[in-house]
N, CA and C atoms as an extended XYZ file, in Angstrom:
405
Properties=species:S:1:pos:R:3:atomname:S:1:resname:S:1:resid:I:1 pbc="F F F"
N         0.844       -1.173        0.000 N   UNK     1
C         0.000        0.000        0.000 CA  UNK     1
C         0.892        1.241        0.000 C   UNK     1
N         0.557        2.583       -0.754 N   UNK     2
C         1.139        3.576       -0.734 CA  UNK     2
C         1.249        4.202        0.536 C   UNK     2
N         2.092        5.000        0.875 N   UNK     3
C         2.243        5.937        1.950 CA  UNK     3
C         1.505        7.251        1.365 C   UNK     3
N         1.379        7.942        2.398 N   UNK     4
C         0.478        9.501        2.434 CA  UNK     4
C         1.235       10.814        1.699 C   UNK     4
N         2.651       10.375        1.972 N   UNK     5
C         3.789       10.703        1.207 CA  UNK     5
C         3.606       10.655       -0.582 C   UNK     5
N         3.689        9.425       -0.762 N   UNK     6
C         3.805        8.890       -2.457 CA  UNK     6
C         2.167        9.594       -2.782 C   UNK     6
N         0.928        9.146       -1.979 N   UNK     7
C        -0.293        9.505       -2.741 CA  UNK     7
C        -0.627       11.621       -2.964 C   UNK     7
N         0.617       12.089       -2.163 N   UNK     8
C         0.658       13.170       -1.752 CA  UNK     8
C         0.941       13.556       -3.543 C   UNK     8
N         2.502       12.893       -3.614 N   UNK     9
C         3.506       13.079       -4.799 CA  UNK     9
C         2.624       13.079       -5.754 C   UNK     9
N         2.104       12.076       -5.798 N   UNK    10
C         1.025       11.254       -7.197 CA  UNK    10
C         0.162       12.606       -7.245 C   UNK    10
N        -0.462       13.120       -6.753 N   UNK    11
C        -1.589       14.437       -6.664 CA  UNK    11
C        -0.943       15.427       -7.237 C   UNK    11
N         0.492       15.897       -6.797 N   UNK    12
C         0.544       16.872       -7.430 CA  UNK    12
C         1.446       16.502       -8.574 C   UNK    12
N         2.005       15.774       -8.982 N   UNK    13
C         2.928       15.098      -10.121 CA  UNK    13
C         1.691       14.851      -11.440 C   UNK    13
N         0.923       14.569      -10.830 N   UNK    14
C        -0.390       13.888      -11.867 CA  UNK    14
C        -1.569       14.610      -12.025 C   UNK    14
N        -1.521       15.917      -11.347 N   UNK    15
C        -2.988       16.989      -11.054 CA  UNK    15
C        -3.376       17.482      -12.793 C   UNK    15
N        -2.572       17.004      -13.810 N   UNK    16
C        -3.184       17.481      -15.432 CA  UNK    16
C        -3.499       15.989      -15.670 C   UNK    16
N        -3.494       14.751      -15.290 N   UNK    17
C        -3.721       13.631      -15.920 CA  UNK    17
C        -5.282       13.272      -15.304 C   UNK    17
N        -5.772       12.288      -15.794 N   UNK    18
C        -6.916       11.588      -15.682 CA  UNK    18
C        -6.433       10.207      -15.161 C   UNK    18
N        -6.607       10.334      -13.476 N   UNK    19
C        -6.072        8.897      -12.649 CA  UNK    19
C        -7.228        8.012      -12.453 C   UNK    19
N        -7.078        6.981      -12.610 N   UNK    20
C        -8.114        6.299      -12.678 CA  UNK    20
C        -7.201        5.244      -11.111 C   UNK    20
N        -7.897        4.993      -10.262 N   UNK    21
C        -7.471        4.061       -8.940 CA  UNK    21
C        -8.353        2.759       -9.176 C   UNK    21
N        -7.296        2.096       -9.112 N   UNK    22
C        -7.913        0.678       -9.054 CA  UNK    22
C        -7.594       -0.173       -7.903 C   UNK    22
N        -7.964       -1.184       -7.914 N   UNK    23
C        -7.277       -2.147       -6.852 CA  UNK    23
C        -8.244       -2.313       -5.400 C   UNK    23
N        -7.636       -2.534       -4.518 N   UNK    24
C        -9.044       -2.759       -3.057 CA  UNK    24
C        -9.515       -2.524       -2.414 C   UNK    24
N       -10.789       -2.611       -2.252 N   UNK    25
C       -11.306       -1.283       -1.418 CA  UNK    25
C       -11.032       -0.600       -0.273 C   UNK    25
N       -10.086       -1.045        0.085 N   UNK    26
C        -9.168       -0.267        1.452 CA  UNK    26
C        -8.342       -0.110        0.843 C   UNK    26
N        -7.891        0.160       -0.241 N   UNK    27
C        -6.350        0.881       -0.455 CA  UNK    27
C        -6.702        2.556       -0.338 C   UNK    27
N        -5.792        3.100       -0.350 N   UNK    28
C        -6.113        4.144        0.088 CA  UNK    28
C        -6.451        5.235       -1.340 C   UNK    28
N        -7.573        6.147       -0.887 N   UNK    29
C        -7.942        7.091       -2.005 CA  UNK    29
C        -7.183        8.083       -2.396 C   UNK    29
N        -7.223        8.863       -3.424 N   UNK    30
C        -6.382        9.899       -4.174 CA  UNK    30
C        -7.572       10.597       -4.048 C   UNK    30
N        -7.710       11.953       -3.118 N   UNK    31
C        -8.991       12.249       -3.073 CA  UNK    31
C        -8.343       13.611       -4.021 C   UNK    31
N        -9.201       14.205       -5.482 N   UNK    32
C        -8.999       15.235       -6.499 CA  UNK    32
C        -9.663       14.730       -7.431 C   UNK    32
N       -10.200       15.794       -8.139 N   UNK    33
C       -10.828       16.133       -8.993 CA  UNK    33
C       -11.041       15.145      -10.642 C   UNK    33
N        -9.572       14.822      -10.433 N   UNK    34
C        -8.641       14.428      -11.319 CA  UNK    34
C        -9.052       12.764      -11.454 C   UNK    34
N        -9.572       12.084      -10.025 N   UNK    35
C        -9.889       10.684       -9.953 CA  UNK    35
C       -11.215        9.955      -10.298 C   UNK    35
N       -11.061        9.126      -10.928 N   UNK    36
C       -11.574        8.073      -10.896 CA  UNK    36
C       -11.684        7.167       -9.821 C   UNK    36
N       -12.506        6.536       -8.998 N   UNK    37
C       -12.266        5.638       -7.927 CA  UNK    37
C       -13.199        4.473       -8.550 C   UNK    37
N       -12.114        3.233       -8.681 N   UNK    38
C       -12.998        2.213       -8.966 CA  UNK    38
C       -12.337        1.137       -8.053 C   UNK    38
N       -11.394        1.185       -7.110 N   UNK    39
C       -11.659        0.748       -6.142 CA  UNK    39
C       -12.510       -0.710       -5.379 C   UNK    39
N       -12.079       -1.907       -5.686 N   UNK    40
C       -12.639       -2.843       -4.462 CA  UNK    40
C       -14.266       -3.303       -6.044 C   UNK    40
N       -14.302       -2.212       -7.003 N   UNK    41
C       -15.234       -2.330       -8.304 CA  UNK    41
C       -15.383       -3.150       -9.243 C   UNK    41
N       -14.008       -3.846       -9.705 N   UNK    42
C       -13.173       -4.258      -11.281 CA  UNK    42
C       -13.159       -5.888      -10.617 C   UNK    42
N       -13.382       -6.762      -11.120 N   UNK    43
C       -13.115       -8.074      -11.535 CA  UNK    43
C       -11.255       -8.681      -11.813 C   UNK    43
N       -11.117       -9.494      -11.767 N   UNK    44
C        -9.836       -9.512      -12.497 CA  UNK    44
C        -9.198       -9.217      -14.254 C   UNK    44
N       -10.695       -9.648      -14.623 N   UNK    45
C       -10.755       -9.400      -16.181 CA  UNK    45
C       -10.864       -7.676      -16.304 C   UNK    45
N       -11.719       -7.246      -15.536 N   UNK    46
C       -11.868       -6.093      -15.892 CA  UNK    46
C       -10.839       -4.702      -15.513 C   UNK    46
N        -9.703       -5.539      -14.426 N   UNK    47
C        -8.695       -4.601      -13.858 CA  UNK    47
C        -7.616       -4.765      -14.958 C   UNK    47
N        -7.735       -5.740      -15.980 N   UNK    48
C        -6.455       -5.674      -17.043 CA  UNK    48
C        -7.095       -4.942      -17.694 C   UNK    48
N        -8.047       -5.058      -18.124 N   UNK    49
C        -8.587       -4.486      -19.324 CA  UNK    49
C        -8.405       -2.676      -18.682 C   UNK    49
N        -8.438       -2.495      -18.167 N   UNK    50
C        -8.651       -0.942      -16.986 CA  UNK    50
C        -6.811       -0.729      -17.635 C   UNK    50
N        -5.959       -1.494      -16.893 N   UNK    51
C        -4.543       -1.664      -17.096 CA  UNK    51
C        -3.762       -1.537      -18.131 C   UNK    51
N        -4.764       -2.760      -19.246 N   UNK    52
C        -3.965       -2.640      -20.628 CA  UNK    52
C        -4.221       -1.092      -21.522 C   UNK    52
N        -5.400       -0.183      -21.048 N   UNK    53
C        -5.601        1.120      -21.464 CA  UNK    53
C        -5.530        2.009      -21.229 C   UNK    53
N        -4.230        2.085      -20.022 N   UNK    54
C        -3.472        2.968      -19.499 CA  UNK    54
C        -2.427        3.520      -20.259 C   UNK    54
N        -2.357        4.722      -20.269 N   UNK    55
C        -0.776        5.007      -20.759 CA  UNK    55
C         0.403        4.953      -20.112 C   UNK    55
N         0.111        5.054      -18.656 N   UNK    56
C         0.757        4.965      -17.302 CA  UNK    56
C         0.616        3.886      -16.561 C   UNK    56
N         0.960        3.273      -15.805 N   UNK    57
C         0.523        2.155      -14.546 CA  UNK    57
C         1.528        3.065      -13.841 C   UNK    57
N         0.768        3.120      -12.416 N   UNK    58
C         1.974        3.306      -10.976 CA  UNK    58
C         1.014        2.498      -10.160 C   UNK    58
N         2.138        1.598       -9.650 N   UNK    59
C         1.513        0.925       -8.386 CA  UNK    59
C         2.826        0.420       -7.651 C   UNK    59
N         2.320       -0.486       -6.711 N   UNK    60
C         3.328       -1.070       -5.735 CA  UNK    60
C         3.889       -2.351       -6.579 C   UNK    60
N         4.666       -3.516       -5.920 N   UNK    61
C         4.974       -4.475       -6.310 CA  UNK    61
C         4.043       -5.425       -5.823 C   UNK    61
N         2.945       -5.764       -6.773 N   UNK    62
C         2.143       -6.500       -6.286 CA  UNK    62
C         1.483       -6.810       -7.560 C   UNK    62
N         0.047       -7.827       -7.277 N   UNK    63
C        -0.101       -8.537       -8.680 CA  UNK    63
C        -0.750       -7.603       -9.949 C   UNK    63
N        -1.473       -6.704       -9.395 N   UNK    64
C        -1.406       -5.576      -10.606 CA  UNK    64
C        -0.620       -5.345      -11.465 C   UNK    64
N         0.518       -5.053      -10.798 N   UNK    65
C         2.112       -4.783      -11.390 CA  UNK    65
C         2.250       -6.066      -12.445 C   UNK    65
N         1.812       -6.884      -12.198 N   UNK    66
C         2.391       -8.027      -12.637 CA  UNK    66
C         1.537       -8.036      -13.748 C   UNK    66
N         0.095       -7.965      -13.899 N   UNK    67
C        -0.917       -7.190      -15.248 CA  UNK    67
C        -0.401       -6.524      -16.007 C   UNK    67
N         0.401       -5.072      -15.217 N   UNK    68
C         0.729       -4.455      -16.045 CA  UNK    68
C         2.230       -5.149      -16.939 C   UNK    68
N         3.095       -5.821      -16.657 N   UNK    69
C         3.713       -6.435      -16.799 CA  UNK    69
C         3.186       -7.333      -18.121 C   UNK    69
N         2.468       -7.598      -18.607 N   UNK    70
C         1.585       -8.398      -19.820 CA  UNK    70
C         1.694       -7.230      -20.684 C   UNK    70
N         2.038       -6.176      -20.644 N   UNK    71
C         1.726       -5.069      -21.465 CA  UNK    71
C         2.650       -3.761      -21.959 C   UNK    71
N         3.569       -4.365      -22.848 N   UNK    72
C         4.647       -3.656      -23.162 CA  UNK    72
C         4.073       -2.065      -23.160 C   UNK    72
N         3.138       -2.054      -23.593 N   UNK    73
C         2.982       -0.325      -24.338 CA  UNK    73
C         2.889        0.487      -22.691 C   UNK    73
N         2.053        0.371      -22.003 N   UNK    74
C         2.188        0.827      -21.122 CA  UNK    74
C         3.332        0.793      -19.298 C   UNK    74
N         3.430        2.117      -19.902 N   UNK    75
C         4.875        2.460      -19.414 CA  UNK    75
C         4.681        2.646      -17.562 C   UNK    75
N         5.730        1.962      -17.077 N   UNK    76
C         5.401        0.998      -15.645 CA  UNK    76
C         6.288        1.847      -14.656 C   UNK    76
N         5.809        2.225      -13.464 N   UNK    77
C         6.674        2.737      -12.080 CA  UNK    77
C         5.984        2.209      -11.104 C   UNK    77
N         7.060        1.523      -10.347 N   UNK    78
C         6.791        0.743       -9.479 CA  UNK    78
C         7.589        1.481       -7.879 C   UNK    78
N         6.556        1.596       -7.535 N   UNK    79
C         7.038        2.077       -6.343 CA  UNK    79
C         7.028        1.329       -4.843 C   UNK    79
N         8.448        0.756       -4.430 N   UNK    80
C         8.710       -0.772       -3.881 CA  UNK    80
C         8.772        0.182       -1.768 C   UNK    80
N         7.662       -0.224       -1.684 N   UNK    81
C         7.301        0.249       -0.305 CA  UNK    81
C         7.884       -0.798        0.501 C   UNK    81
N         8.703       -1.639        0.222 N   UNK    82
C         8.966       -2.570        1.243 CA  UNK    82
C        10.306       -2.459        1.211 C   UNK    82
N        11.070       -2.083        0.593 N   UNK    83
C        12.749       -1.998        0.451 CA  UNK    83
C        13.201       -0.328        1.308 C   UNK    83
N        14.274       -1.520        2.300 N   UNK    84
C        14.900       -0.526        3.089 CA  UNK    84
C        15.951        0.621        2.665 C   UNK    84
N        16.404        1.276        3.243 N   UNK    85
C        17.275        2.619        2.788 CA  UNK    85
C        18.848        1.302        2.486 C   UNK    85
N        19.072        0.893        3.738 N   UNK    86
C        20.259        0.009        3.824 CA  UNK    86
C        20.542       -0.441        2.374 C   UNK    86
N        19.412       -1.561        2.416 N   UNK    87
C        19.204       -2.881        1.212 CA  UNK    87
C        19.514       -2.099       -0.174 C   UNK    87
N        18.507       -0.858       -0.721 N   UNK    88
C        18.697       -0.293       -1.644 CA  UNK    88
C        20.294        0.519       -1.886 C   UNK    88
N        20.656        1.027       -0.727 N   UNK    89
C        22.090        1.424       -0.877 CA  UNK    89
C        23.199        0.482       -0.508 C   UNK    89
N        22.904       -0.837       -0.999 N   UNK    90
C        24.017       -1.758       -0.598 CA  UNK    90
C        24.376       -1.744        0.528 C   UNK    90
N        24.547       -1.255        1.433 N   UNK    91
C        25.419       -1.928        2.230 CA  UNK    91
C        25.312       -2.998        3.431 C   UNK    91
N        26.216       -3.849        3.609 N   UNK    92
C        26.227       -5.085        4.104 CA  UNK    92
C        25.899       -6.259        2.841 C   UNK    92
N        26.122       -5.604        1.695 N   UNK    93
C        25.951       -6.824        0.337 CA  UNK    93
C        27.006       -7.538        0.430 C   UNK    93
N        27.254       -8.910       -0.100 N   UNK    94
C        28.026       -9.111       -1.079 CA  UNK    94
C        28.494       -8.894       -2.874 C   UNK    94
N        27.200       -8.437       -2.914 N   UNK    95
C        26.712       -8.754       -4.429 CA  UNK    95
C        26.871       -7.196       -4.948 C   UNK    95
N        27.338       -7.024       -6.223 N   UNK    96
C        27.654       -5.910       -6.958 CA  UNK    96
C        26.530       -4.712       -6.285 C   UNK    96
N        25.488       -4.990       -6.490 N   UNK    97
C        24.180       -4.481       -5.784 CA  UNK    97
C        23.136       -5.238       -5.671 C   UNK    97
N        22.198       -4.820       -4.434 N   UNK    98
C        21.649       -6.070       -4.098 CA  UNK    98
C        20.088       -5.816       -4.640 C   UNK    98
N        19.706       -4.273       -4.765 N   UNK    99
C        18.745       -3.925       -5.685 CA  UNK    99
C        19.092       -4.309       -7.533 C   UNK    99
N        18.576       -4.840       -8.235 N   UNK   100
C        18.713       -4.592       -9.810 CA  UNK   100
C        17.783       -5.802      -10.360 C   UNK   100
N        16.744       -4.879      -11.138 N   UNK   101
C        15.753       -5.902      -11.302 CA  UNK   101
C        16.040       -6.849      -12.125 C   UNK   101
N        15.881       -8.036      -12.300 N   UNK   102
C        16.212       -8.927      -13.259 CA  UNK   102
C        17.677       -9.751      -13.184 C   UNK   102
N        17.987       -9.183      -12.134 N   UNK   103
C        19.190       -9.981      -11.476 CA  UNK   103
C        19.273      -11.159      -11.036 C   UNK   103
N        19.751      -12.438      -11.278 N   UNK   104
C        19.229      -13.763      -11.357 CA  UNK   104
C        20.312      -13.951       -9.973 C   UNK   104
N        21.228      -12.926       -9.434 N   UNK   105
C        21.703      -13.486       -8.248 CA  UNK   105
C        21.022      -13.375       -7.186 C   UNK   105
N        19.882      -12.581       -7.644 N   UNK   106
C        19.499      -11.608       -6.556 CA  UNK   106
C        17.663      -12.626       -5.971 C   UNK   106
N        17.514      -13.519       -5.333 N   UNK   107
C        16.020      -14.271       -5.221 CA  UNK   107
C        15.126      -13.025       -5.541 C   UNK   107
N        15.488      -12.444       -4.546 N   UNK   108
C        14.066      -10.959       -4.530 CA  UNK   108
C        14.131      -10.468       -5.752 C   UNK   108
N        15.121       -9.838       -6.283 N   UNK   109
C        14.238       -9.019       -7.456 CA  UNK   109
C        14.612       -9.732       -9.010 C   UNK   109
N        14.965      -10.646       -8.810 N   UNK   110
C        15.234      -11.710       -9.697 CA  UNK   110
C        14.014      -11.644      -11.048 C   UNK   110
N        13.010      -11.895      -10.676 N   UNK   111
C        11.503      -11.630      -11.515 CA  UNK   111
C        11.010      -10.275      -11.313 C   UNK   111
N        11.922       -9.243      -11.403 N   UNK   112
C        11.457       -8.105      -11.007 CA  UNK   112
C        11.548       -7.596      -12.915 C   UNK   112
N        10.626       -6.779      -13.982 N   UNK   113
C        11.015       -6.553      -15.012 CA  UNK   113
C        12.113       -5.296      -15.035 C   UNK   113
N        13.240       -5.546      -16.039 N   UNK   114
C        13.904       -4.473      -15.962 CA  UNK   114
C        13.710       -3.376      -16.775 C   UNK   114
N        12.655       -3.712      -17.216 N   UNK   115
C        12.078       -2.566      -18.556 CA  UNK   115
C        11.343       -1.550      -17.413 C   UNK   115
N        10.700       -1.577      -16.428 N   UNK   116
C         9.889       -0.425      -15.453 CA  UNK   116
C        10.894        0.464      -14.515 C   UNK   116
N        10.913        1.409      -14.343 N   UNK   117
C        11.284        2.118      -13.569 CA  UNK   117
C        10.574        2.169      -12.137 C   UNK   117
N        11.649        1.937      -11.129 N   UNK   118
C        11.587        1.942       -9.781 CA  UNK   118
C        11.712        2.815       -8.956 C   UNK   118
N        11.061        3.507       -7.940 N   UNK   119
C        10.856        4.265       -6.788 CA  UNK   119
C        10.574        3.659       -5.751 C   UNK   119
N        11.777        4.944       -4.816 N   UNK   120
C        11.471        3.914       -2.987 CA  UNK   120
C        10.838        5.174       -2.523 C   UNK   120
N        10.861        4.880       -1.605 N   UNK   121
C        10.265        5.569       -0.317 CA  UNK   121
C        10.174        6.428        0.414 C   UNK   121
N        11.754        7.235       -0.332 N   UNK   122
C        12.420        7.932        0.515 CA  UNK   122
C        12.712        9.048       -0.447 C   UNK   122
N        12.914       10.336        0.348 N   UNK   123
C        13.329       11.919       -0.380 CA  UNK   123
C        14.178       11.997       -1.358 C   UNK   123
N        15.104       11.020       -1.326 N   UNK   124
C        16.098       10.861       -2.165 CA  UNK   124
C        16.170       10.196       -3.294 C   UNK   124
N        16.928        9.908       -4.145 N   UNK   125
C        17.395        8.854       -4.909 CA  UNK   125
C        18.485        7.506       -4.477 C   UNK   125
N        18.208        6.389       -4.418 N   UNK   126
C        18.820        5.838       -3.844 CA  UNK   126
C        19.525        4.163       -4.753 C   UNK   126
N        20.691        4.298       -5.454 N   UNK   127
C        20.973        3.128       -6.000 CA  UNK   127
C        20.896        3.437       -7.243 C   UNK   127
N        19.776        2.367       -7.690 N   UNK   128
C        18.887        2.526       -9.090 CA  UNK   128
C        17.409        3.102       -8.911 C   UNK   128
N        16.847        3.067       -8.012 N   UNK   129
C        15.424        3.994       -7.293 CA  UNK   129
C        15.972        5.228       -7.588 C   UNK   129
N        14.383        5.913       -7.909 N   UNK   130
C        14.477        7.292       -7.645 CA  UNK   130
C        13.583        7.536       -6.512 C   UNK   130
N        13.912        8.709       -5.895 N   UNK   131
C        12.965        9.493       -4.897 CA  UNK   131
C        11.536        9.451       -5.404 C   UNK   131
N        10.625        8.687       -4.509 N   UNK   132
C         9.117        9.017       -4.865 CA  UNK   132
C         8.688       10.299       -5.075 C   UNK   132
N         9.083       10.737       -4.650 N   UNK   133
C         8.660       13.014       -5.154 CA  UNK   133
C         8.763       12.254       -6.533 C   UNK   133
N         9.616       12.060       -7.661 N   UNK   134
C         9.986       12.122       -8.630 CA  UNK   134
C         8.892       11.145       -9.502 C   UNK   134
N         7.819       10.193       -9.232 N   UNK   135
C         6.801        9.573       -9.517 CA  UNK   135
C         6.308       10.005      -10.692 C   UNK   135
């Protein structure tokens, strides 16, 4: 689930687009002008179909993502709410870096696509993440 932070970013990063929210009915709302709430609404058939006619997807790493993932044209940011400051800035790795999607050393982000662009959590840029402001 997004932080109050990222849905903050998303509002004003996205206040000329037409957001359409999908996903469960407790995820949290994008309350503006600008939204669509369909919300806890869509079927599974009907959340790709919602997905595949996006020009955008932003979501978390979760099975949405993974919809959008079926769908080259639309262009993917994934914003990984579960990865620490540490983990993303290496340290205590062994491994070249321990963030990089599609990295077959890596279990976690191993099936991660490397075609989407990634955002953490944090003010900054961190690794290969960018700062969620930047969404």
């Amino acid at each position: 689930m997004m932080s109050d932070d990222v849905i903050a970013a998303l509002r004003r990063n996205y206040r000329n687009w037409m957001i359409v929210r999908i996903g469960a009915e407790d995820d949290k709302l994008i309350e503006a002008d600008n939204v669509i709430d369909l919300r806890g609404k869509l079927d599974l058939w009907e959340t790709a179909a919602e997905i595949a006619s996006a020009s955008r997807f932003i979501g978390v790493n979760s099975g949405p993502m993974h919809i959008a993932n079926c769908y080259p044209r639309v262009s993917k940011r994934i914003v990984l709410m579960e990865s620490s400051q540490n983990y993303l800035q290496n340290r205590g790795s062994k491994l070249a870096f321990p963030f990089r999607a599609g990295d077959v050393r890596n279990l976690l982000t191993s099936w991660l696509d490397p075609a989407n662009t990634y955002f953490n959590r944090f003010g900054h840029d961190l690794g290969i993440t960018s700062s969620f402001s930047k969404v």
